[in-house]
Backbone as ProteinMPNN parsed JSONL, in Angstrom:
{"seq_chain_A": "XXXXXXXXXXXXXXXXXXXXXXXXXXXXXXXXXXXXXXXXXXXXXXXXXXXXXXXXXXXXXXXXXXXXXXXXXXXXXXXXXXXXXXXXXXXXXXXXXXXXXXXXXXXXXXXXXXXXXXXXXXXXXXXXXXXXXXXXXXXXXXXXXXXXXXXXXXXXX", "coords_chain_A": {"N_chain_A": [[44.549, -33.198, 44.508], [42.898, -30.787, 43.77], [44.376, -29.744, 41.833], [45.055, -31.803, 39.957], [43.014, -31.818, 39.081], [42.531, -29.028, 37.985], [44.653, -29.87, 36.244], [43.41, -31.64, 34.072], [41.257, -30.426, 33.493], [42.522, -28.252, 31.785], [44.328, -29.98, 30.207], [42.036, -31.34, 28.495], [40.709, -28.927, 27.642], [42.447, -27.814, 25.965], [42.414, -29.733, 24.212], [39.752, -29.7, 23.365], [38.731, -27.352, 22.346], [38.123, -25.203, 19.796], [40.134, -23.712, 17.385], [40.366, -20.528, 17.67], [40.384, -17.025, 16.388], [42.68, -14.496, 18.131], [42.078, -11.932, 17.08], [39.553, -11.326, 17.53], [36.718, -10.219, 18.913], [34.943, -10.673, 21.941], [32.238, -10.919, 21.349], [32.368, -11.586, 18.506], [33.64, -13.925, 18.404], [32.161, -15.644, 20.151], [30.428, -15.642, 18.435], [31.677, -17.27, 15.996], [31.912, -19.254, 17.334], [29.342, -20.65, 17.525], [26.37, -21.772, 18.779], [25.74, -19.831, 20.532], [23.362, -18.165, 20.266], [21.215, -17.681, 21.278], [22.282, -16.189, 23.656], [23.274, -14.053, 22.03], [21.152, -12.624, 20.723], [20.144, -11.712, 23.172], [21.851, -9.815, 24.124], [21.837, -8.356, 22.467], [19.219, -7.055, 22.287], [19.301, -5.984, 24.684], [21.053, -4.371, 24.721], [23.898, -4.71, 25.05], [25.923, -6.004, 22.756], [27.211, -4.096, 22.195], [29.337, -3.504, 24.501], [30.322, -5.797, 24.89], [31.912, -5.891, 22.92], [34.123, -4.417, 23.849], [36.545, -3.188, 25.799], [37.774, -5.0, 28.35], [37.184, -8.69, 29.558], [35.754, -10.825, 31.387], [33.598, -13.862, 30.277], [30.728, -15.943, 31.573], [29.565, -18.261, 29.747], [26.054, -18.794, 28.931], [24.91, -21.95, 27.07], [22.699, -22.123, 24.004], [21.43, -24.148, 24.806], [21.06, -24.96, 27.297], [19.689, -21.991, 27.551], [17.298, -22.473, 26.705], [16.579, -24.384, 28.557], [15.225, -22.968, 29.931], [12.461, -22.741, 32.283], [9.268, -22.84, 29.9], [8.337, -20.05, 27.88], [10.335, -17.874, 29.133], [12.433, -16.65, 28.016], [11.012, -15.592, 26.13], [9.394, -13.668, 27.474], [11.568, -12.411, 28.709], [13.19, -10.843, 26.188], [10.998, -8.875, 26.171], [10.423, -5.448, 25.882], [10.125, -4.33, 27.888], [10.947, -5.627, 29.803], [13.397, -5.346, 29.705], [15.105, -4.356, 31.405], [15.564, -6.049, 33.453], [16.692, -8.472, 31.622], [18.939, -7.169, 30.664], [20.019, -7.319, 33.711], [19.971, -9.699, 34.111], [21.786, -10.917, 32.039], [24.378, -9.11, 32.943], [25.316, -10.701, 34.748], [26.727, -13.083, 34.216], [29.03, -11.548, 33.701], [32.036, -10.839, 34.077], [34.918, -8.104, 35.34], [37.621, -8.221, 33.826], [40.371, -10.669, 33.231], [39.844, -13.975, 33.402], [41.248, -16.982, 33.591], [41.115, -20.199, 33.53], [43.608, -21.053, 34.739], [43.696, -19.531, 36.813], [41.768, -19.865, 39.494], [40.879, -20.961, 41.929], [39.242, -23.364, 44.388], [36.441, -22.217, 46.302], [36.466, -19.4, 45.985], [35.875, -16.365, 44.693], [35.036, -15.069, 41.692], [35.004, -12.634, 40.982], [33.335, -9.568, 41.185], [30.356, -9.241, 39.773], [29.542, -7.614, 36.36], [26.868, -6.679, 37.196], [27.009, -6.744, 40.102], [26.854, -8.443, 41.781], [28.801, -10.835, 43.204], [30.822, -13.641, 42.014], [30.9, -16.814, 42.393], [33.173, -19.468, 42.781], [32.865, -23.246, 42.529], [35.014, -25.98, 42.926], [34.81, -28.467, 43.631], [33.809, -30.571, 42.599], [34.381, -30.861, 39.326], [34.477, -28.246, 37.744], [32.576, -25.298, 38.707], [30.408, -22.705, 38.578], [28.458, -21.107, 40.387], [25.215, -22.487, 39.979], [25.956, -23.35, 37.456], [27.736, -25.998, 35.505], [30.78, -25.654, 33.999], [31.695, -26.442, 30.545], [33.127, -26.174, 28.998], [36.479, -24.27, 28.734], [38.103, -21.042, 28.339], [38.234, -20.093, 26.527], [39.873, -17.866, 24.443], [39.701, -14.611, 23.106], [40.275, -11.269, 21.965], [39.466, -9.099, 23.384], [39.157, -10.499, 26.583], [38.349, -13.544, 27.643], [36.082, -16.474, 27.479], [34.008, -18.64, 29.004], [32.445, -21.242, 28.739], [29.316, -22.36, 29.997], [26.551, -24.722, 31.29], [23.957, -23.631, 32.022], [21.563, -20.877, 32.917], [22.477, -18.301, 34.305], [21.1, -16.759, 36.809], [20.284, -14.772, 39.361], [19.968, -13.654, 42.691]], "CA_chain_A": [[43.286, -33.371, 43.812], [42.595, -29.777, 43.012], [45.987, -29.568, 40.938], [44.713, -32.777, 38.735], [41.227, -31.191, 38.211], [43.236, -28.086, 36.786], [45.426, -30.001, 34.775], [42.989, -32.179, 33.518], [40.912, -29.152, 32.803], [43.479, -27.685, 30.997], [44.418, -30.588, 28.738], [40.359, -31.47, 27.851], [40.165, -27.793, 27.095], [43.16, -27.683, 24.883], [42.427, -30.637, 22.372], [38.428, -29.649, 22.614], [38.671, -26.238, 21.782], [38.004, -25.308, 18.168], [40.819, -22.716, 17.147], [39.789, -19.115, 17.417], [41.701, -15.928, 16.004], [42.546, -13.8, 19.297], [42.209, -10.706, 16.995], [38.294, -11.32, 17.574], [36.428, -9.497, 20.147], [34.028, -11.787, 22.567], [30.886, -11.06, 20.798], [32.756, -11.989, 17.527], [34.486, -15.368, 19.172], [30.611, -16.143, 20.086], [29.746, -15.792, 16.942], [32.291, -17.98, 15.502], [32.242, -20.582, 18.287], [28.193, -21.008, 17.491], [25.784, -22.461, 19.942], [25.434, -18.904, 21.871], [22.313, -17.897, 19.274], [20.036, -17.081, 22.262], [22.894, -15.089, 24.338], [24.406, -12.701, 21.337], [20.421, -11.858, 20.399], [19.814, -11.403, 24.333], [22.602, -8.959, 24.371], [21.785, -7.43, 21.292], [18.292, -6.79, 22.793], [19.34, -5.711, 25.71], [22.553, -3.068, 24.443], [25.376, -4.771, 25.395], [26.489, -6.624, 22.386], [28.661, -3.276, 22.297], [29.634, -3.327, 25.642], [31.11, -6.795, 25.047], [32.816, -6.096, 22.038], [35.164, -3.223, 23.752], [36.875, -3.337, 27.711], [38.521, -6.461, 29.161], [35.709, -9.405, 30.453], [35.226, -13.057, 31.188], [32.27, -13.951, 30.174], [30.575, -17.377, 31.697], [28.578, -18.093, 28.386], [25.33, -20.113, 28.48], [24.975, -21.809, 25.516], [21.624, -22.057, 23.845], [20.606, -25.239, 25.274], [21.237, -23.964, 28.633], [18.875, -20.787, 27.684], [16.27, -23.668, 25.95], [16.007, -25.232, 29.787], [14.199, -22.16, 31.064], [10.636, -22.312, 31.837], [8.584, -22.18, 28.74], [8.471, -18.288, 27.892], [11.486, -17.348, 29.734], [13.664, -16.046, 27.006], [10.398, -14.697, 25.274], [9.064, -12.761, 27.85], [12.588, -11.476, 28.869], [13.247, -10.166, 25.592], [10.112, -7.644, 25.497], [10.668, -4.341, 25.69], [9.389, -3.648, 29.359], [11.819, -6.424, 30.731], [14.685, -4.571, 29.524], [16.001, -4.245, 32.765], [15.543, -7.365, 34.376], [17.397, -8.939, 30.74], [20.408, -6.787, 31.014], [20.612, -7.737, 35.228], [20.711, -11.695, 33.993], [23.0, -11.147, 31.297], [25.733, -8.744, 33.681], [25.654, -11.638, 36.264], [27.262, -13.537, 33.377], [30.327, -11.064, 33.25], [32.842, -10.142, 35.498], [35.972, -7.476, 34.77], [38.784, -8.872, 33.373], [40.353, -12.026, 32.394], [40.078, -14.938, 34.083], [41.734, -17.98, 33.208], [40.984, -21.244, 34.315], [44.604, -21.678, 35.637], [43.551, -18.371, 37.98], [41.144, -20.505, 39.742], [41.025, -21.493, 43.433], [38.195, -23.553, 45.298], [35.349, -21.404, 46.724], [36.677, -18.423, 45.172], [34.912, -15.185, 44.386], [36.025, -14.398, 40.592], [34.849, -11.269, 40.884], [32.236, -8.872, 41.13], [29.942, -9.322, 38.303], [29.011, -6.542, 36.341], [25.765, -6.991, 37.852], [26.867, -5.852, 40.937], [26.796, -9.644, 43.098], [29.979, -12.234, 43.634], [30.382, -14.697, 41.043], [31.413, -17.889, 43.01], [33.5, -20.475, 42.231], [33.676, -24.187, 43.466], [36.041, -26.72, 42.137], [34.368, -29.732, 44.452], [33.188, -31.506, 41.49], [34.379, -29.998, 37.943], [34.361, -26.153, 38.008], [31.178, -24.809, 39.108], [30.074, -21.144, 38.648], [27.004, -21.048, 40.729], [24.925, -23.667, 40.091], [26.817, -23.99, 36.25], [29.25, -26.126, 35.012], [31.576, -24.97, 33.257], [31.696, -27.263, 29.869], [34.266, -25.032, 28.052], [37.065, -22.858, 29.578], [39.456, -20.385, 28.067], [37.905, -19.466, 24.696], [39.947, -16.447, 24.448], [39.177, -13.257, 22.36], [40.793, -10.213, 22.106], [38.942, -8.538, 25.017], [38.768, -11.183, 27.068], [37.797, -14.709, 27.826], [34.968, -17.079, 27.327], [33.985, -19.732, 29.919], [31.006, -21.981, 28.381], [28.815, -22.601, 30.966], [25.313, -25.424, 30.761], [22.883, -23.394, 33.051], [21.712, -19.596, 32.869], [22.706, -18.022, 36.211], [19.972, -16.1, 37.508], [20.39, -13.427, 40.274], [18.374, -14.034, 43.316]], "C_chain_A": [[42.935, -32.125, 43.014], [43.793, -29.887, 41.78], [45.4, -30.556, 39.756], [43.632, -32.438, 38.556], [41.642, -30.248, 37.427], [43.783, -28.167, 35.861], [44.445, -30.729, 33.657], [41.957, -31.424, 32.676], [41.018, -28.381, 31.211], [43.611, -28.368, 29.736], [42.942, -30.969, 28.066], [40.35, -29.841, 27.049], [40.591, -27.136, 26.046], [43.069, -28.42, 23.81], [40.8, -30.691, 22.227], [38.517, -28.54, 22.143], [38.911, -25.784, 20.517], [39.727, -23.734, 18.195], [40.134, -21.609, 16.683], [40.918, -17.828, 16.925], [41.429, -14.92, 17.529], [42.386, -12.187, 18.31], [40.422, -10.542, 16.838], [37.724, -11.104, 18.586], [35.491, -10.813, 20.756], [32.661, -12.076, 21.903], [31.436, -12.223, 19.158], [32.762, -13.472, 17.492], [33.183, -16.049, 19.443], [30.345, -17.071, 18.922], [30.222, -16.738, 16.008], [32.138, -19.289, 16.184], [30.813, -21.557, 17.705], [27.822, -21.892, 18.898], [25.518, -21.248, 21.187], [24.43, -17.778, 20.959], [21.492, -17.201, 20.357], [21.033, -15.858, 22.995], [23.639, -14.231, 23.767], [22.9, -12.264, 20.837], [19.663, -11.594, 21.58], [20.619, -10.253, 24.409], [22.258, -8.033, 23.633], [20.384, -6.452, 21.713], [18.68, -6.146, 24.002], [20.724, -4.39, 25.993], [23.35, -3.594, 24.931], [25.913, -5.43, 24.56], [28.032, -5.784, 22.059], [29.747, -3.425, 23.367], [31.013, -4.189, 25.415], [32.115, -6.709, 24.444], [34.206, -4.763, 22.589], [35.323, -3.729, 25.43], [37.34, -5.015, 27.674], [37.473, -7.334, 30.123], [36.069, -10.716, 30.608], [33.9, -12.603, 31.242], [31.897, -15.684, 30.84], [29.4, -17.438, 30.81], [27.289, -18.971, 28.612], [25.024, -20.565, 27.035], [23.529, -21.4, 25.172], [20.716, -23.379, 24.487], [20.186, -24.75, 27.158], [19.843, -22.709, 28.846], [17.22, -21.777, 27.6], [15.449, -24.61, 27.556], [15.411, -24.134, 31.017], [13.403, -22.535, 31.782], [10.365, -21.708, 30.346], [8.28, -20.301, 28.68], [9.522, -17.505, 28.931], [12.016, -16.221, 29.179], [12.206, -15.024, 26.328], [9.784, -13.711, 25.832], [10.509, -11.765, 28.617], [12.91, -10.598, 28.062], [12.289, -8.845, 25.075], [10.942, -6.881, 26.222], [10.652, -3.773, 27.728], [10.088, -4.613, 30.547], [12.987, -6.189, 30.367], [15.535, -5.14, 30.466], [16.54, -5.326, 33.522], [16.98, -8.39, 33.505], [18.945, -8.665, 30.905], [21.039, -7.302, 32.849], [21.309, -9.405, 34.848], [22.04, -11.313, 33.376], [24.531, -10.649, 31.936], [26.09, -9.399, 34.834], [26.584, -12.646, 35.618], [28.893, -12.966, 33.441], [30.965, -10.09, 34.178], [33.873, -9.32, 34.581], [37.096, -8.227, 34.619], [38.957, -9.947, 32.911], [40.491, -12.66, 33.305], [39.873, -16.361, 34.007], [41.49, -18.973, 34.086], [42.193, -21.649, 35.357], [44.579, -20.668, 36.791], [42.718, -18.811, 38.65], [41.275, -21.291, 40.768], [39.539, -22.288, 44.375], [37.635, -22.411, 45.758], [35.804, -19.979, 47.018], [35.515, -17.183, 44.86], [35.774, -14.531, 43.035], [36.404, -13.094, 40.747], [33.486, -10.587, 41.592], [31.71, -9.039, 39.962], [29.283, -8.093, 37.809], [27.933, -5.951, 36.932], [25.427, -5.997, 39.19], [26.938, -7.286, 42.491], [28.191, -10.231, 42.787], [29.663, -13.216, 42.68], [31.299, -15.964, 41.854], [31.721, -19.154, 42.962], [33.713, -21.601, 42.634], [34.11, -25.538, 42.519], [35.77, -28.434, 43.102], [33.726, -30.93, 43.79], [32.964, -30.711, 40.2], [34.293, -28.758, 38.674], [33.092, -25.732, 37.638], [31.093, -23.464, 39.134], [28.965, -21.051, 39.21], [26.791, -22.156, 40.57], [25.026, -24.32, 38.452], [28.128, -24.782, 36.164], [29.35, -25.57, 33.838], [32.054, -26.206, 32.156], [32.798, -26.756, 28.953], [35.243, -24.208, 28.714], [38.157, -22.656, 28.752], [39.407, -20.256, 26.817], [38.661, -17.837, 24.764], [39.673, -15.19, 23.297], [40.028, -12.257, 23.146], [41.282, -9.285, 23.289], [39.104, -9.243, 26.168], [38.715, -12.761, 27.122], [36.517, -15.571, 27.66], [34.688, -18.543, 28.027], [32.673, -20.711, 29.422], [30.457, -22.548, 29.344], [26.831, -23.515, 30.376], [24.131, -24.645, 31.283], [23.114, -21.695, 33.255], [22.107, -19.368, 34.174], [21.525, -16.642, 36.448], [20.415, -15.251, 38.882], [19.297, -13.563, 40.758], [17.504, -12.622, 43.164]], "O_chain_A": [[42.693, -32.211, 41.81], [43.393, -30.304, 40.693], [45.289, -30.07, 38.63], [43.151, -32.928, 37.535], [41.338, -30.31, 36.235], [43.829, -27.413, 34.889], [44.622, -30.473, 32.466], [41.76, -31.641, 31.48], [40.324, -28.108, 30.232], [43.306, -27.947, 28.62], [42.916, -30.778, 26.85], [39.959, -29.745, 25.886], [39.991, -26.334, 25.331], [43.451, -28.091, 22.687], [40.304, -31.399, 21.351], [38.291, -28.706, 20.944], [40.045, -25.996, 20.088], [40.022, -23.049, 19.175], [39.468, -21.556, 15.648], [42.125, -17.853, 17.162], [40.309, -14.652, 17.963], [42.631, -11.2, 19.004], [39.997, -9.68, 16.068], [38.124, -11.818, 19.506], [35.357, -11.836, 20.084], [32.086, -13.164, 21.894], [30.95, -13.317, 18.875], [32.066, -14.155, 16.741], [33.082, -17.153, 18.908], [30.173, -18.246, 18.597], [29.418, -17.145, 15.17], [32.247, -20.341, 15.554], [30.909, -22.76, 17.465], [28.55, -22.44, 19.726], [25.214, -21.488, 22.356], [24.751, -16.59, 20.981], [21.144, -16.04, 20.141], [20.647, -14.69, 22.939], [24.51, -13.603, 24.37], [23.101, -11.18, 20.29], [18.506, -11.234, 21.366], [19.933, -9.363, 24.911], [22.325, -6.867, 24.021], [20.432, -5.24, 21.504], [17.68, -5.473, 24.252], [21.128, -3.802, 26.996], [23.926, -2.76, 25.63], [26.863, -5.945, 25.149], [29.177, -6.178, 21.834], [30.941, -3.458, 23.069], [32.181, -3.829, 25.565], [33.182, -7.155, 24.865], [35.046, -4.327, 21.802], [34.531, -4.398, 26.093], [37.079, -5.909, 26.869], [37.004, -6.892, 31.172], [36.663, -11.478, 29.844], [33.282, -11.681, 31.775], [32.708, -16.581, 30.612], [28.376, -16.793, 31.036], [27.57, -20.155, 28.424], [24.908, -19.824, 26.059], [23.019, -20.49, 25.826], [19.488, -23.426, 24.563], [19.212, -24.357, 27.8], [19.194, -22.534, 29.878], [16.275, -21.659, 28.379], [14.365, -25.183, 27.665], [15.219, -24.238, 32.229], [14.225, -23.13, 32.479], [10.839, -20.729, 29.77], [8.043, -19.595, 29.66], [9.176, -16.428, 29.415], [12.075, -15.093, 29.669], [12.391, -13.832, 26.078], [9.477, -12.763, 25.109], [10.377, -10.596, 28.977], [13.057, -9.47, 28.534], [12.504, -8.078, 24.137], [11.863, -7.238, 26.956], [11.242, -2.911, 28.379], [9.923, -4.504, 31.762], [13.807, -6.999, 30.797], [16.37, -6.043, 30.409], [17.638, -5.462, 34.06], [17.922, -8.897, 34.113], [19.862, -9.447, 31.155], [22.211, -7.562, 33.119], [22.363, -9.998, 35.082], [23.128, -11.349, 33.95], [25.578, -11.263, 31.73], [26.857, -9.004, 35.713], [27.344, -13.178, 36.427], [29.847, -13.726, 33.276], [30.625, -9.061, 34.76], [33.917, -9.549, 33.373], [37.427, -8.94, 35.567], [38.085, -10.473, 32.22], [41.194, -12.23, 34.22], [38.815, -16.951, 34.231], [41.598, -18.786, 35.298], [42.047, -22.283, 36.401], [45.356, -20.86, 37.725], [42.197, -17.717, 38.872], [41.803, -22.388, 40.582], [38.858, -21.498, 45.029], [38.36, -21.423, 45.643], [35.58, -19.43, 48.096], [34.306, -17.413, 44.867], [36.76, -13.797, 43.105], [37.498, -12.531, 40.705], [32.781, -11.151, 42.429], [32.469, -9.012, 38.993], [28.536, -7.472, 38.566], [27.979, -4.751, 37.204], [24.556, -5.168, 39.457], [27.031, -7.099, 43.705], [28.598, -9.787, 41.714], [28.522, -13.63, 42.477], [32.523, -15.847, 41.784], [30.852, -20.02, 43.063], [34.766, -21.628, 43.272], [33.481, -25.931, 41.537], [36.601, -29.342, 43.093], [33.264, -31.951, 44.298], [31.943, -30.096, 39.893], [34.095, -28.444, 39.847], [32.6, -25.78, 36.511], [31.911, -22.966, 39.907], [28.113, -20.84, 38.347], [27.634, -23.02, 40.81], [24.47, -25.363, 38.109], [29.238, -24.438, 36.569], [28.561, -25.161, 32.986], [32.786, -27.049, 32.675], [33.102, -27.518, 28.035], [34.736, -23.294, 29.364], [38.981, -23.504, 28.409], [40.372, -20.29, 26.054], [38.04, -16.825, 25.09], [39.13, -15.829, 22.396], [40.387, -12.254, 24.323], [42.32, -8.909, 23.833], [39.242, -8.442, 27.093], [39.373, -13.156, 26.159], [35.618, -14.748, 27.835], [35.2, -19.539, 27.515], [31.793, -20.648, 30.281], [31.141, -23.482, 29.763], [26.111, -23.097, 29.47], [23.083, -25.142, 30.872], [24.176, -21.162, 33.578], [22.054, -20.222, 35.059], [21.66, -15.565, 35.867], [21.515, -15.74, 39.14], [18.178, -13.624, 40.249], [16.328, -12.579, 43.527]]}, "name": "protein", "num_of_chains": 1, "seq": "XXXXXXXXXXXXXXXXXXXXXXXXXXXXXXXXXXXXXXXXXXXXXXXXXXXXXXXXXXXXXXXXXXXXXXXXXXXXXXXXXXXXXXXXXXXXXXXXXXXXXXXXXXXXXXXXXXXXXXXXXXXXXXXXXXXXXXXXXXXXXXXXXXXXXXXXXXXXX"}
């Protein structure tokens, strides 16, 4: 069962996936992919659109719809100035070190550490789950890294 969720994965992810140039960093690959409008001017706000664009990452992306199913004023009171902190914690719960490919991917799994600083945890018990995201996209790669499209911000208790 797991084995045919991976492959099936795999082939969905290969004839949806738009063609990207790998000589494009993650922020770039974003930027090209469209639909991550709220999480490249969250980053940008928050100093890491550098971060992203240099070092080796997966990212699990929300898109903008995803950001759109906050609470009303979510996104707008995250982005002031005085929630800095809190902005950059969401967004490094998003991104773990290195690459990690959907075919690297084991039931209730711990990708990583997320920059963050918590366990990013993976379960494969229905589609590939990052927390309480699916994962609608996997294996956008970029330069740096990876790009996992994910429907649902992940929040940090």
């Amino acid at each position: 069962m797991l084995r045919n969720t991976m492959i099936a994965l795999a082939a969905t992810t290969a004839l949806a996936a738009p063609a990207f140039s790998q000589d494009q960093n993650i922020v770039e690959t974003a930027q090209a992919a469209g639909g991550f409008e709220t999480l490249l001017a969250a980053a940008t706000a928050a100093g890491l659109a550098e971060t992203l664009s240099t070092g080796e990452y997966t990212v699990f992306a929300p898109t903008d719809e995803a950001f759109a199913a906050l609470p009303e004023g979510t996104v707008e009171n995250l982005l002031l100035e005085e929630n800095r902190q809190q902005l950059t914690d969401i967004l490094l719960y998003h991104v773990v070190p290195g690459t990690v490919m959907s075919t690297d991917l084991t039931d209730d799994m711990e990708a990583a550490t997320a920059l963050e600083g918590r366990s990013v945890l993976i379960d494969l018990d229905d589609g590939v789950r990052v927390g309480p995201a699916t994962v609608v996209q996997a294996d956008i790669e970029a330069s740096n890294g990876v790009i996992h499209v994910i429907d649902t911000v992940l929040l940090p208790e």
